[in-house]
ZADO-1210 file (C-alpha; in nm, 4 decimals, padded with zeros to 6 digits):
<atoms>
<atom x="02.9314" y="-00.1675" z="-00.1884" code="UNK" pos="1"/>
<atom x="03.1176" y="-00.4799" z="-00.2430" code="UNK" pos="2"/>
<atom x="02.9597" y="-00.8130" z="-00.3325" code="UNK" pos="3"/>
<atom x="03.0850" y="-00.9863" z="00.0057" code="UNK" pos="4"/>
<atom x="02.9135" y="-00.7212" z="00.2073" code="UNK" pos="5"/>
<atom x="02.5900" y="-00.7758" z="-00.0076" code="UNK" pos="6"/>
<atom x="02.6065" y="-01.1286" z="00.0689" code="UNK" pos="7"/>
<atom x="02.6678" y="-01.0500" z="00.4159" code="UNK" pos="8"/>
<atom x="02.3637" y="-00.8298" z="00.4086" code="UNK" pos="9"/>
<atom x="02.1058" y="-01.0572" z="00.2407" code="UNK" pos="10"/>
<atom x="02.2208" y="-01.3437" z="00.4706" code="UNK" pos="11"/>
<atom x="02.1200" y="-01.1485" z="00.7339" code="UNK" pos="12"/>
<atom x="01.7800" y="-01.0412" z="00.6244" code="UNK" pos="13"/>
<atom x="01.7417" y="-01.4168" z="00.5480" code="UNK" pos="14"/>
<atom x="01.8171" y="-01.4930" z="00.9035" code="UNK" pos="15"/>
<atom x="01.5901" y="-01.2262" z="01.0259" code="UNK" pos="16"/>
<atom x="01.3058" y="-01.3871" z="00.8117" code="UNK" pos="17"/>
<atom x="01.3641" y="-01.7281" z="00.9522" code="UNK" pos="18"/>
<atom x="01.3657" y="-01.5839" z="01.3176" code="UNK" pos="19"/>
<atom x="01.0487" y="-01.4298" z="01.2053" code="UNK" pos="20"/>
<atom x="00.8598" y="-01.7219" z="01.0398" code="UNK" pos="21"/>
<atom x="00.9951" y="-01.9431" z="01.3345" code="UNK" pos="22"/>
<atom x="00.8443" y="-01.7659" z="01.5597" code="UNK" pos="23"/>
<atom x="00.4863" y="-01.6697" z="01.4002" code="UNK" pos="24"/>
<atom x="00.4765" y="-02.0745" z="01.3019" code="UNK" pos="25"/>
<atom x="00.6153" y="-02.1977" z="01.6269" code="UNK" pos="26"/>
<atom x="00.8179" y="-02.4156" z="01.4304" code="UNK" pos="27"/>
<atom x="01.2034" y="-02.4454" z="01.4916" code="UNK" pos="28"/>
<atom x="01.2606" y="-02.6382" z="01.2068" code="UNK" pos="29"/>
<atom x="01.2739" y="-02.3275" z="00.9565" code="UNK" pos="30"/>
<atom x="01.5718" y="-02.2294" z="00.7493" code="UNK" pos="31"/>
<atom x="01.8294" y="-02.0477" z="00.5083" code="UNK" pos="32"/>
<atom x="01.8043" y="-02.2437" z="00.1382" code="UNK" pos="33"/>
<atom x="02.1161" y="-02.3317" z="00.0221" code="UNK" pos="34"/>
<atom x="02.2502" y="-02.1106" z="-00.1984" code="UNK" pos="35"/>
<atom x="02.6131" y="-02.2071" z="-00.2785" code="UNK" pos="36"/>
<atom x="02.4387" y="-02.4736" z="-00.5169" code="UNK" pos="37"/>
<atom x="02.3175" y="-02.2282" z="-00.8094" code="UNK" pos="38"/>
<atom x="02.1782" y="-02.6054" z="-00.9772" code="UNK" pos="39"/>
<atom x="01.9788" y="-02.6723" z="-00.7051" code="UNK" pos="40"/>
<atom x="01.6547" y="-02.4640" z="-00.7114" code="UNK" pos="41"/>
<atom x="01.6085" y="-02.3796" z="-00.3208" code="UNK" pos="42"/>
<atom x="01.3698" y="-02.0832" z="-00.1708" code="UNK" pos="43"/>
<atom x="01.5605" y="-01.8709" z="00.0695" code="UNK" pos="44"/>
<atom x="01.3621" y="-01.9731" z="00.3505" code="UNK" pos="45"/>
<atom x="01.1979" y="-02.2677" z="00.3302" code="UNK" pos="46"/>
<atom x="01.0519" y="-02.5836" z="00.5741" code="UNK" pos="47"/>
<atom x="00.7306" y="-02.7074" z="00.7570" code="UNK" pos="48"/>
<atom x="00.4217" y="-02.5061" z="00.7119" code="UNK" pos="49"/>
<atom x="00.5817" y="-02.2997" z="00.4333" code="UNK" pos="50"/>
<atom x="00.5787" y="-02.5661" z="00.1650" code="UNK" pos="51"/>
<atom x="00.3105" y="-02.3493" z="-00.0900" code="UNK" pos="52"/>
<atom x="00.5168" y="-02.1070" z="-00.0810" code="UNK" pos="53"/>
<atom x="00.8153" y="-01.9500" z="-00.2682" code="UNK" pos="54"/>
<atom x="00.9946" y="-01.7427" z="-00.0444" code="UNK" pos="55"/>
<atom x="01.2685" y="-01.4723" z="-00.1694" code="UNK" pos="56"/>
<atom x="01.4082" y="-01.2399" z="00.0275" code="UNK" pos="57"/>
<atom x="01.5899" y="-00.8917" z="-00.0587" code="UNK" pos="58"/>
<atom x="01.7595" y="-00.6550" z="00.1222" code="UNK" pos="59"/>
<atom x="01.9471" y="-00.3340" z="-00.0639" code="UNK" pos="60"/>
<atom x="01.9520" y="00.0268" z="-00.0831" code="UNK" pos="61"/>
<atom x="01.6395" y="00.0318" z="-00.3296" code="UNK" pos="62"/>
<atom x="01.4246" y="-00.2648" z="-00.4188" code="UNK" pos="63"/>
<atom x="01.3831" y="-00.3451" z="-00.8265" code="UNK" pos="64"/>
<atom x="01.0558" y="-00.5321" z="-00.7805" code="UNK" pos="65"/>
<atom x="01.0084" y="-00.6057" z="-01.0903" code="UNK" pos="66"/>
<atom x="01.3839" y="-00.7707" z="-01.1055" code="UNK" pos="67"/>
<atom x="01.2990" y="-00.9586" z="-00.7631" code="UNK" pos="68"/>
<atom x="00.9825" y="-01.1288" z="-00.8772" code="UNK" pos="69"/>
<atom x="01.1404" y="-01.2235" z="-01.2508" code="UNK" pos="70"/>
<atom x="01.3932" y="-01.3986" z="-01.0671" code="UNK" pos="71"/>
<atom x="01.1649" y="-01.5649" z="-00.7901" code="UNK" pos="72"/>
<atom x="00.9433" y="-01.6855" z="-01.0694" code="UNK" pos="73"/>
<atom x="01.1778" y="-01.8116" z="-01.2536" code="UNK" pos="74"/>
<atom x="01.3337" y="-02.0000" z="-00.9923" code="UNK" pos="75"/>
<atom x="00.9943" y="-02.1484" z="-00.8492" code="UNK" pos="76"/>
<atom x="00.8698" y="-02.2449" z="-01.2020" code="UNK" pos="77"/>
<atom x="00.7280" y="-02.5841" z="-01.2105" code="UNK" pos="78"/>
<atom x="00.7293" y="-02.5902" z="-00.8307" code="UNK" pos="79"/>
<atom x="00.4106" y="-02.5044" z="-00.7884" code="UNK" pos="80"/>
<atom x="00.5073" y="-02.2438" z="-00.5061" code="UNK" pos="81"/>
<atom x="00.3402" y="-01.9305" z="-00.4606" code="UNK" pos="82"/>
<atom x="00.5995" y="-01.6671" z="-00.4668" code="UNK" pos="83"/>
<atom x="00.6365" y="-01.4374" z="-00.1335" code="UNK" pos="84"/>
<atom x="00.8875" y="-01.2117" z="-00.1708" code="UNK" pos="85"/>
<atom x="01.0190" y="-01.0040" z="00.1548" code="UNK" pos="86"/>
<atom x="01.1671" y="-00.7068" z="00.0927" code="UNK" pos="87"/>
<atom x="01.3981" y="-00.4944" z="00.3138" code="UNK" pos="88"/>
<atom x="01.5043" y="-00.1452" z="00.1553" code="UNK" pos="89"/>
<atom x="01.8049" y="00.0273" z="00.3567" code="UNK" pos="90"/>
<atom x="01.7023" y="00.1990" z="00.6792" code="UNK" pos="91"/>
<atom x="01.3084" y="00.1579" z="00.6043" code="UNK" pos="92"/>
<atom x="01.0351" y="-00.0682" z="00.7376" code="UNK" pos="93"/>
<atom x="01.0386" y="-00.3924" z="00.5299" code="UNK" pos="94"/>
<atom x="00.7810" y="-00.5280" z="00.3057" code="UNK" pos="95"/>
<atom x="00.5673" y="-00.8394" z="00.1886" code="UNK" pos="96"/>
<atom x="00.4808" y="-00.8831" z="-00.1688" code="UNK" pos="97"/>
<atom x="00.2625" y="-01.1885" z="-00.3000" code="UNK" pos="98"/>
<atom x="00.1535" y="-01.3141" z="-00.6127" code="UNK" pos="99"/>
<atom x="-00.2212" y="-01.2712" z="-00.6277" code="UNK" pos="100"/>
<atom x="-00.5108" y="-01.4660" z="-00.8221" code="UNK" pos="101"/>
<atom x="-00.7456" y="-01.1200" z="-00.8241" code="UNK" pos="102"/>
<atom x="-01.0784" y="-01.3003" z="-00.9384" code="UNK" pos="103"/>
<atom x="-01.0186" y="-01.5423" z="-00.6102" code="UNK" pos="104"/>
<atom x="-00.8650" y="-01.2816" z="-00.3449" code="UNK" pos="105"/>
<atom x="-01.1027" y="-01.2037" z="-00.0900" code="UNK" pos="106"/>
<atom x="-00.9291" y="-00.8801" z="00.0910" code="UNK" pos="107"/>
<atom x="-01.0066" y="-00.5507" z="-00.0173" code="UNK" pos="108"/>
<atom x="-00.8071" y="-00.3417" z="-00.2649" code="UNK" pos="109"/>
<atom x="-00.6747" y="00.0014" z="-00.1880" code="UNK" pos="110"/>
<atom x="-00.5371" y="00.0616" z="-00.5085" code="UNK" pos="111"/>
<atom x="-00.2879" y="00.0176" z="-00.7765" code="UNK" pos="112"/>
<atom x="00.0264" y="00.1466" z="-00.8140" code="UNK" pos="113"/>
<atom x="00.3631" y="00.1543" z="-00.9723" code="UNK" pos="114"/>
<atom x="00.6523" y="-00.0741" z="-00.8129" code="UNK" pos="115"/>
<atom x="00.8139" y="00.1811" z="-00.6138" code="UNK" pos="116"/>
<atom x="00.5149" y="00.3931" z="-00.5116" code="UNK" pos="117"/>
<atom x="00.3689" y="00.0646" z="-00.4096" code="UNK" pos="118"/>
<atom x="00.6590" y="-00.0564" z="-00.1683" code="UNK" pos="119"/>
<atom x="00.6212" y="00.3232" z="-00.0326" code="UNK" pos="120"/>
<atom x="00.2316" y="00.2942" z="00.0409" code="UNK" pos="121"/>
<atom x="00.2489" y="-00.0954" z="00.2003" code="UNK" pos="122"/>
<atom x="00.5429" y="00.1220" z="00.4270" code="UNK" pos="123"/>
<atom x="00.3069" y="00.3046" z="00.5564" code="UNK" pos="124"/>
<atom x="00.0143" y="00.1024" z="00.6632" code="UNK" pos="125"/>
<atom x="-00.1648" y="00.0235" z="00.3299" code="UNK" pos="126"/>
<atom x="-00.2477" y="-00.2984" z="00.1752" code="UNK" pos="127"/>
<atom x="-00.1801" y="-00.2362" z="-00.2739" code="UNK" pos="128"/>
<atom x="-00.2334" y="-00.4147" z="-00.5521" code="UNK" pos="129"/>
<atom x="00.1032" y="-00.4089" z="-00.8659" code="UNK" pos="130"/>
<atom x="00.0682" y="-00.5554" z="-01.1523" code="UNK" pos="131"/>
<atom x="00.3091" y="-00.6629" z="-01.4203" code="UNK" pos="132"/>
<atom x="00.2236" y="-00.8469" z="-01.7329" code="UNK" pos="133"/>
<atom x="-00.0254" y="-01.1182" z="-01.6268" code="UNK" pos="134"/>
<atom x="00.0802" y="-01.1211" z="-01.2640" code="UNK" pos="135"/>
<atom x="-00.0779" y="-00.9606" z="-00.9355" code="UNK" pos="136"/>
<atom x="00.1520" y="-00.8603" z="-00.6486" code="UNK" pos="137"/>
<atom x="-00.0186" y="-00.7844" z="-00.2787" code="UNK" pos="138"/>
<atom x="00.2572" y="-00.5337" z="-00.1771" code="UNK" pos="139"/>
<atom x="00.1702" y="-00.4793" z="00.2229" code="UNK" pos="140"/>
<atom x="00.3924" y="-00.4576" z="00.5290" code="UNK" pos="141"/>
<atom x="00.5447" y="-00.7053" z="00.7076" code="UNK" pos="142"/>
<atom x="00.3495" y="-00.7296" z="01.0345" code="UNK" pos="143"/>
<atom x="00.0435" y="-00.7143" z="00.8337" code="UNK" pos="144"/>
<atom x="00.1438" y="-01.0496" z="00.6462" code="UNK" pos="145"/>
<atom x="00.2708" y="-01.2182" z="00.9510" code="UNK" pos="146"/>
<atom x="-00.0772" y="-01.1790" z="01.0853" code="UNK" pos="147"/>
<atom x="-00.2348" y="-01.3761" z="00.8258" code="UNK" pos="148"/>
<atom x="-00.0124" y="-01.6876" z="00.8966" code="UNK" pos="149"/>
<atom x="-00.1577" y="-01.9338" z="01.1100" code="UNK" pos="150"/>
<atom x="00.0207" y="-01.9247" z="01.4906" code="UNK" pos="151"/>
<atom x="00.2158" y="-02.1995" z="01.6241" code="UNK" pos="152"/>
</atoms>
């Protein structure tokens, strides 16, 4: 696959997450980050209502989530963002993962898994728990987060 067709393809899932969060928020003033400015630290989605939050989005063949939260930490360090990363895998249901604070989270775990096995489960319906290092991921699917967010 060449890199301009990646692009191509993350631009669109980026699009599709703005349409989304637009939507669920009632806000029209959500958008793409700019990302022709590697200096300038920018979510890919980003505006009103979504300012605690970090949000990455990543859409390929198979998801590294380990890879895809390094980098969205990284990038939101010292922001003081919560990182949300949505996560599209090729021809299957997308994903949301969050960073978690487990002694403060007041849903109910379902389990832990590996990265992959995890994106599989939240797939199908179920709300799981990753962890790597010292941080907590709440891998569950996408209609299941959008729930949770406040309607506009």
């Amino acid at each position: 696959m060449s890199g301009s067709f990646s692009r191509d393809k993350g631009a669109r899932w980026e699009r599709e997450v703005v349409k989304l969060l637009t939507v669920r928020l009632g806000c029209p003033d959500i958008y793409r980050g700019d990302q022709r400015d590697a200096k300038k630290k920018e979510p890919d989605v980003d505006g009103p209502g979504l300012e605690s939050l970090w949000i990455e989005c990543k859409s390929m063949a198979k998801v590294q989530l380990r890879a895809a939260l390094n980098q969205a930490l990284e990038a939101s360090a010292g922001t003081g963002r919560t990182v949300v990363l949505f996560l599209k895998e090729t021809r299957k249901a997308p994903v949301v993962a969050r960073v978690v604070d487990l002694p403060t989270y007041n849903g109910s775990i379902t389990g832990r898994f590996a990265g992959a096995r995890a994106i599989s489960c939240a797939r199908g319906g179920t709300m799981v728990f990753v962890t790597f290092d010292d941080v907590t991921l709440l891998v569950q699917p996408l209609d299941g987060f959008l729930l949770e967010l406040p309607y506009g």
